[in-house]
DSSP file (Angstrom, degrees, kcal/mol; ACC not computed):
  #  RESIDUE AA STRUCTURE BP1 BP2  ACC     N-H-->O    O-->H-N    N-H-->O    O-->H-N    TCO  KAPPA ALPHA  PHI   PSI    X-CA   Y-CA   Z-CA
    1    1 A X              0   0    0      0, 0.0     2,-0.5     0, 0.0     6,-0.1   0.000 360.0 360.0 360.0 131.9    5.2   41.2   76.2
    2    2 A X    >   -     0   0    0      1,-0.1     3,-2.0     4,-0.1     0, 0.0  -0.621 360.0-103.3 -65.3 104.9    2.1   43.3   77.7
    3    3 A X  T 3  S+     0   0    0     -2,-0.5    -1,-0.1     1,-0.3     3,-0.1  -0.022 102.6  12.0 -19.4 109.5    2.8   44.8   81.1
    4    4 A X  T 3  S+     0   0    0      1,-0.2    -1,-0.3    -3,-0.0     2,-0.2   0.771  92.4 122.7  79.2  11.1    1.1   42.9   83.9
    5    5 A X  S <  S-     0   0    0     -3,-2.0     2,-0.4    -4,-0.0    -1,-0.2  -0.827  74.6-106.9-103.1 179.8    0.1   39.9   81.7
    6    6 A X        -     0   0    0     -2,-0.2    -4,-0.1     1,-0.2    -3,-0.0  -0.800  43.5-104.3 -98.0 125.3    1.7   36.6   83.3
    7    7 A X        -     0   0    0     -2,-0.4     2,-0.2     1,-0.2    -1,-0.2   0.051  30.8-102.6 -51.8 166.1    4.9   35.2   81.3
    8    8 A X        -     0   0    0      1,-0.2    -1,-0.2     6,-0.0     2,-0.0  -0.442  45.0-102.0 -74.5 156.3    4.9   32.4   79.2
    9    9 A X        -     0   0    0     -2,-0.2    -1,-0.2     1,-0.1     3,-0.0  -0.293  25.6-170.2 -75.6-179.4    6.4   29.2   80.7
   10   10 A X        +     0   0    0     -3,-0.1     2,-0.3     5,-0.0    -1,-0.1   0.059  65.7  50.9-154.8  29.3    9.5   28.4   79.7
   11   11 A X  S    S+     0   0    0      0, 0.0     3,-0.4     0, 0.0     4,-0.2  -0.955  89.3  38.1-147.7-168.0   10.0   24.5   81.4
   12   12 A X  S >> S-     0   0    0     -2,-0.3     3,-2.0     2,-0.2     4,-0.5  -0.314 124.7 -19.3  75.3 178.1    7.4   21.5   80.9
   13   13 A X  H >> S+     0   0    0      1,-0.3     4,-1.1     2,-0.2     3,-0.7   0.773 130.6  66.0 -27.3 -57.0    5.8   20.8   78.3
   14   14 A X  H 34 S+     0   0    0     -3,-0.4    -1,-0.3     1,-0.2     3,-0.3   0.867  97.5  53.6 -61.2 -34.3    6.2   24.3   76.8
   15   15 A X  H X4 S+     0   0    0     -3,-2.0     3,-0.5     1,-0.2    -1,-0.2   0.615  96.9  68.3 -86.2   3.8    9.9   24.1   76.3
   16   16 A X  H X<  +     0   0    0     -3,-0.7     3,-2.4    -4,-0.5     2,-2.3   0.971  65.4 106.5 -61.3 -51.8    9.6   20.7   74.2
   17   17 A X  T 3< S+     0   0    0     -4,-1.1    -1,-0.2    -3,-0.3    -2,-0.1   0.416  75.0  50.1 -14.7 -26.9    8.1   22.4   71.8
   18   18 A X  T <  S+     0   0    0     -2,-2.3    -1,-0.3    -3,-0.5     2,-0.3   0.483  81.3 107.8-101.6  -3.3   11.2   22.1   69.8
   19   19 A X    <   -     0   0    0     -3,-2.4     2,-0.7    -4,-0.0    -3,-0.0  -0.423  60.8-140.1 -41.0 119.1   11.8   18.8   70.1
   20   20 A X        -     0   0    0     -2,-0.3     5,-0.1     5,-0.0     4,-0.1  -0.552   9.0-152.2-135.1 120.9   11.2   16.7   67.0
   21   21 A X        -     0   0    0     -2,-0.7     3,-0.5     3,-0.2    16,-0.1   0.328  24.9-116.0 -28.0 156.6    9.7   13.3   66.7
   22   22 A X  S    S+     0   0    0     14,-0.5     2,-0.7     1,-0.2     3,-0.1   0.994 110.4  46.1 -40.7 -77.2   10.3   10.6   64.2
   23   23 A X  S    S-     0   0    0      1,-0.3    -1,-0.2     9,-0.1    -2,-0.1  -0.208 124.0 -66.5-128.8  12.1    6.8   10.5   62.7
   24   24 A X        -     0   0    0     -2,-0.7     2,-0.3    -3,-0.5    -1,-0.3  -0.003  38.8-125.1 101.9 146.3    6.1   14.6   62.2
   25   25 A X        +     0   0    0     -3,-0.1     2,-0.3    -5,-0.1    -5,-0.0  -0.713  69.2  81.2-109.1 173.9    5.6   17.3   64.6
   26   26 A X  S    S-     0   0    0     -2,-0.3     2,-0.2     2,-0.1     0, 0.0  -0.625  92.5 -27.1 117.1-155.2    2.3   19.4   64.2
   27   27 A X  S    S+     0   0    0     -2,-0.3     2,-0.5     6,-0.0    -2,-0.0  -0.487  76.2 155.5 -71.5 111.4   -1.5   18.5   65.7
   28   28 A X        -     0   0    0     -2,-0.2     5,-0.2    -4,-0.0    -2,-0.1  -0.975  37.7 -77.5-151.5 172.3   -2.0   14.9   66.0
   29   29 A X     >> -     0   0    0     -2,-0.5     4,-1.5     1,-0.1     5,-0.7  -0.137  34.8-113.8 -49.1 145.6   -3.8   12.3   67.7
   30   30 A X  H >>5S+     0   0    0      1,-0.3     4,-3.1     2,-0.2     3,-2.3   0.976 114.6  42.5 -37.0 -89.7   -3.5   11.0   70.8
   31   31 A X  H 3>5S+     0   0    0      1,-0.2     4,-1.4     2,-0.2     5,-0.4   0.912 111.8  54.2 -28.7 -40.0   -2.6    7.8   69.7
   32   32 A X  H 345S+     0   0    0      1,-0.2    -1,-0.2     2,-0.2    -2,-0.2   0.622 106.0  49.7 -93.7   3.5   -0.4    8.9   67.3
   33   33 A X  H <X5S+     0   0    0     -3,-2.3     4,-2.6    -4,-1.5    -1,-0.2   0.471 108.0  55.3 -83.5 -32.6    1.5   11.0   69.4
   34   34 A X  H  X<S+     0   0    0     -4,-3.1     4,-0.7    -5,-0.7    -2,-0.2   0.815 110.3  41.3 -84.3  -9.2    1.9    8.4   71.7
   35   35 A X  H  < S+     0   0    0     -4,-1.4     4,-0.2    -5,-0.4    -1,-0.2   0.669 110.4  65.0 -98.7 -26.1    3.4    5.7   69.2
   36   36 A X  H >> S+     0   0    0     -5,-0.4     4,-1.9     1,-0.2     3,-1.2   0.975 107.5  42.4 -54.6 -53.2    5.4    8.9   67.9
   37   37 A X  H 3X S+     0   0    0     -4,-2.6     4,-0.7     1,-0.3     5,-0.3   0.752 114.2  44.0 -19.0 -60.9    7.1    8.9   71.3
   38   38 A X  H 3< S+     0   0    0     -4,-0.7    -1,-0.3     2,-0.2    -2,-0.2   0.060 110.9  52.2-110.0   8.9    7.7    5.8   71.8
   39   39 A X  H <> S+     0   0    0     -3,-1.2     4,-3.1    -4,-0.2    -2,-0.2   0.792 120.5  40.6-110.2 -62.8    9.0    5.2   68.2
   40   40 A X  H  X S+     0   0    0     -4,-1.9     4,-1.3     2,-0.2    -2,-0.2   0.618 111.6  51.2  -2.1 -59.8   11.4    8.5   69.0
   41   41 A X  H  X S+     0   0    0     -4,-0.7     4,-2.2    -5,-0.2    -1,-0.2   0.847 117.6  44.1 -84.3 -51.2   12.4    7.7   72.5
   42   42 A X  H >> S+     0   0    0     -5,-0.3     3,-1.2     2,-0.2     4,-0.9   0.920 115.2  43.1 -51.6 -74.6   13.4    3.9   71.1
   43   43 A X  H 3X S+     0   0    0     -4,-3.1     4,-1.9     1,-0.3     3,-0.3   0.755 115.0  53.8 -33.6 -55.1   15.2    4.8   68.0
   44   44 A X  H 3X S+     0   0    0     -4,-1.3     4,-0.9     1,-0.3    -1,-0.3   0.568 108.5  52.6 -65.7 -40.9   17.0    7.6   70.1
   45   45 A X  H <X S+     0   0    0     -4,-2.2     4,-0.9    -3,-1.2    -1,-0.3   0.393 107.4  45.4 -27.9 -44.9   18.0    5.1   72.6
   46   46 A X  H >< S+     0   0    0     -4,-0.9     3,-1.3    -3,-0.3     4,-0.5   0.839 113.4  52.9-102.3 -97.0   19.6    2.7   70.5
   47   47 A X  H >X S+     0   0    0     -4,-1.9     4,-2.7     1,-0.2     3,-2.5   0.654 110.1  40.3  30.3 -94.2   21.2    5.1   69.0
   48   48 A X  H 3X S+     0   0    0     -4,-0.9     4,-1.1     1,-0.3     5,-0.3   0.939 117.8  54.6 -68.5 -33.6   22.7    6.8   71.8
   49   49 A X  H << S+     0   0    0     -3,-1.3    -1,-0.3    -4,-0.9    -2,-0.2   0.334 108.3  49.1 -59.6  -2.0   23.4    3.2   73.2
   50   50 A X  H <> S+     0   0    0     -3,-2.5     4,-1.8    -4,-0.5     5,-0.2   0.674 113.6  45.7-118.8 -64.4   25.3    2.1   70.0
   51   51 A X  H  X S+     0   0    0     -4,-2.7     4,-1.1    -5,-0.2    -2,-0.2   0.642 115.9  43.6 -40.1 -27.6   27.4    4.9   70.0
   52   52 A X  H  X S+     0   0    0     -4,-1.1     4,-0.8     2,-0.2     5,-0.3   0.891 112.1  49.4-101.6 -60.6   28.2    4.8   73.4
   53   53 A X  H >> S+     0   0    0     -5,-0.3     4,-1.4     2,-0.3     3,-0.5   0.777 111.8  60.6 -61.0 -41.8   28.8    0.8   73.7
   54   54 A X  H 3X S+     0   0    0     -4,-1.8     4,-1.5     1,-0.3    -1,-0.3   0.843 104.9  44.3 -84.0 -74.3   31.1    1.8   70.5
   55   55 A X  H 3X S+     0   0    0     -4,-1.1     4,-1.1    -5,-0.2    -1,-0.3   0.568 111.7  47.7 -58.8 -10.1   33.2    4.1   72.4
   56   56 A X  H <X S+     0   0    0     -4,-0.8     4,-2.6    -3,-0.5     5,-0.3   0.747 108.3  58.1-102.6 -25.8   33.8    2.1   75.4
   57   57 A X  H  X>S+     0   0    0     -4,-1.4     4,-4.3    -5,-0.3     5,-0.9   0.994 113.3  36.3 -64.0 -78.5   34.6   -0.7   73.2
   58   58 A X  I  X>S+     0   0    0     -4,-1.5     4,-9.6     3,-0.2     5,-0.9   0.901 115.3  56.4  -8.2 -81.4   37.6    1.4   71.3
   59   59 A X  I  X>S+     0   0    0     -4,-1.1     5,-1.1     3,-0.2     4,-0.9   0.860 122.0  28.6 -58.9 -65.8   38.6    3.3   75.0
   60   60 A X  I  <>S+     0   0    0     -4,-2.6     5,-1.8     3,-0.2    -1,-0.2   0.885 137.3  24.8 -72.1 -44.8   39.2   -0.7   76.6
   61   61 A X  I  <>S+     0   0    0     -4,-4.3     5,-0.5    -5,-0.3    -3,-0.2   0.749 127.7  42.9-104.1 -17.7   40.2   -2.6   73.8
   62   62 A X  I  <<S+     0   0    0     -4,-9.6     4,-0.4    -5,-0.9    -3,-0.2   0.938 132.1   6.0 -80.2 -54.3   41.5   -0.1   71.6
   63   63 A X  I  <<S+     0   0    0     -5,-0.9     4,-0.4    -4,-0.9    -3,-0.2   0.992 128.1  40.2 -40.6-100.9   43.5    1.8   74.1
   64   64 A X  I >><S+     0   0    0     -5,-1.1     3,-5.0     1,-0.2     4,-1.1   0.944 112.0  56.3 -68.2-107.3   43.8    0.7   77.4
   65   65 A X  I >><S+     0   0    0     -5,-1.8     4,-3.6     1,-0.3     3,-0.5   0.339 112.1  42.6  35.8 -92.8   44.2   -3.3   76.4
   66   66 A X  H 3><S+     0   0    0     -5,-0.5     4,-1.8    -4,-0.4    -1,-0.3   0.667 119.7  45.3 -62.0  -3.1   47.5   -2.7   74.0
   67   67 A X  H <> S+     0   0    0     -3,-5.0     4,-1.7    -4,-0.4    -1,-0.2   0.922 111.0  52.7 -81.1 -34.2   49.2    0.1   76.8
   68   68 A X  H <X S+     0   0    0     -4,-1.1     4,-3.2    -3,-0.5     5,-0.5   0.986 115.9  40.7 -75.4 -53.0   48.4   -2.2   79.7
   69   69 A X  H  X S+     0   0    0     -4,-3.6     4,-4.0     1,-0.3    -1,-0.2   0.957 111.4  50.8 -52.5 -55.4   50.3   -5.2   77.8
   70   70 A X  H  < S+     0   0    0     -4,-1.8    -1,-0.3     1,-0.2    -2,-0.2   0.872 122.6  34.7 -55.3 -25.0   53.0   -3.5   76.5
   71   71 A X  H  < S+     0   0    0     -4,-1.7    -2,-0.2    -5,-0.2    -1,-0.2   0.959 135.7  24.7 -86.7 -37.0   53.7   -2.0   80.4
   72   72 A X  H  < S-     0   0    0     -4,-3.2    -3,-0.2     1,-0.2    -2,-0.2   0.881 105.0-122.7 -96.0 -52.1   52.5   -5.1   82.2
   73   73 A X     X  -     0   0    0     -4,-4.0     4,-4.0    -5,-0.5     5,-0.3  -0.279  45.2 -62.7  91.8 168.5   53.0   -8.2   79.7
   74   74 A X  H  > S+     0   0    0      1,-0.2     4,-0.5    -2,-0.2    -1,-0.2   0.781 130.7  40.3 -46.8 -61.8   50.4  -10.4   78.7
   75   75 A X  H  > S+     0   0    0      3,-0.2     4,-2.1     2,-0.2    -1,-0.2   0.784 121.5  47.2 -32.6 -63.4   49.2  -12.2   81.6
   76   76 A X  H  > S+     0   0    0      2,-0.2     4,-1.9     1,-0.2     5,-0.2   0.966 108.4  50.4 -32.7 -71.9   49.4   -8.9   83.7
   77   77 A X  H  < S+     0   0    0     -4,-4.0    -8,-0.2     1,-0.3    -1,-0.2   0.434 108.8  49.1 -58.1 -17.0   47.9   -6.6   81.5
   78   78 A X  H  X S+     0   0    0     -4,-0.5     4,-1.7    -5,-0.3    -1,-0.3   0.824 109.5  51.4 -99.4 -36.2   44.7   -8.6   80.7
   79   79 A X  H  X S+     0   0    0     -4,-2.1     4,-0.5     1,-0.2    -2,-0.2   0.931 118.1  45.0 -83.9 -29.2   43.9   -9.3   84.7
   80   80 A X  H  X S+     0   0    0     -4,-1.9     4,-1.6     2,-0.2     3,-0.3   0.780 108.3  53.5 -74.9 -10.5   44.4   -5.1   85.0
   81   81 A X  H  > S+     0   0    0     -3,-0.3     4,-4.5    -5,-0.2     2,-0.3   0.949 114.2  41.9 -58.2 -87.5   42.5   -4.7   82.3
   82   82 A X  H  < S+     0   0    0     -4,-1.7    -2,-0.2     1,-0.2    -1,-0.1   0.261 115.0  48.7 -28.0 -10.3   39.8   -6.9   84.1
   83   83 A X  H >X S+     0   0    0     -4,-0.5     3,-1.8    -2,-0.3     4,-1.7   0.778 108.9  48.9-139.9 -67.4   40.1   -5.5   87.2
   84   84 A X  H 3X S+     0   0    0     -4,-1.6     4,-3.4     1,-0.3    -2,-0.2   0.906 115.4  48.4 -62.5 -44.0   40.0   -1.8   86.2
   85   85 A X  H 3< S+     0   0    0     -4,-4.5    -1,-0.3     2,-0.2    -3,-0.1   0.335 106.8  55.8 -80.4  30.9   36.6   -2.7   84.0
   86   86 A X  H X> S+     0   0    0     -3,-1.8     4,-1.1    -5,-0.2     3,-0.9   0.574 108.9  46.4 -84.2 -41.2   35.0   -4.5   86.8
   87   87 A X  H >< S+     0   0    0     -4,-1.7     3,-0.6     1,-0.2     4,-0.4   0.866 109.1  55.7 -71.6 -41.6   35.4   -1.5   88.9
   88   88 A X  T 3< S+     0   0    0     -4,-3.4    -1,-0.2     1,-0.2    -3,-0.1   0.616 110.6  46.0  -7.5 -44.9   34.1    0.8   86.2
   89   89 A X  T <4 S+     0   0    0     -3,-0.9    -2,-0.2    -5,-0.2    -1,-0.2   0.564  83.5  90.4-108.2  -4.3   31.2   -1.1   86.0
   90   90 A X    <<        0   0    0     -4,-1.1    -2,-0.1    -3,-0.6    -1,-0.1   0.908 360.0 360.0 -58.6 -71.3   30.1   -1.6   89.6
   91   91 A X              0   0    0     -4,-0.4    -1,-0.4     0, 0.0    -2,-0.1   0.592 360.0 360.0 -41.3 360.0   28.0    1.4   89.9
């Protein structure tokens, strides 16, 4: 870097740069950036939403579920079960 010239940015746009799209990185059209996005952002989404749903699914029913029963009995251990994921989910 040259003395006295103004830095690059370094948030915005300019630090995406290393992001990469489904559909190719380089020069493209408008349009075709924007269905690149949105192709990206979707995929990425489901994904991370699959994964996620996937793990809480395990952590309630795999976990939590058989501990609660075995400490509580049946009956209990399924309304604390209920109880604790209602409260979970309120926010």
């Amino acid at each position: 870097m040259v003395p006295g010239t103004p830095s690059a940015p370094t948030g915005g746009i300019a630090a995406a740069h290393h992001v990469t799209l489904l559909l190719g990185g380089g020069p493209q059209s408008f349009g075709l950036l924007a269905l690149n996005i949105a192709v990206s952002v979707t995929v990425g989404s489901t994904v991370l939403g699959v994964v996620r749903g996937v793990g809480e699914e395990l952590g309630w029913r795999a976990v939590l579920q058989p501990e609660a029963t075995r400490r509580l009995g049946p009956l209990r251990g399924t309304l604390a079960v209920g109880l604790y994921w209602a409260y979970w989910h309120l926010p």
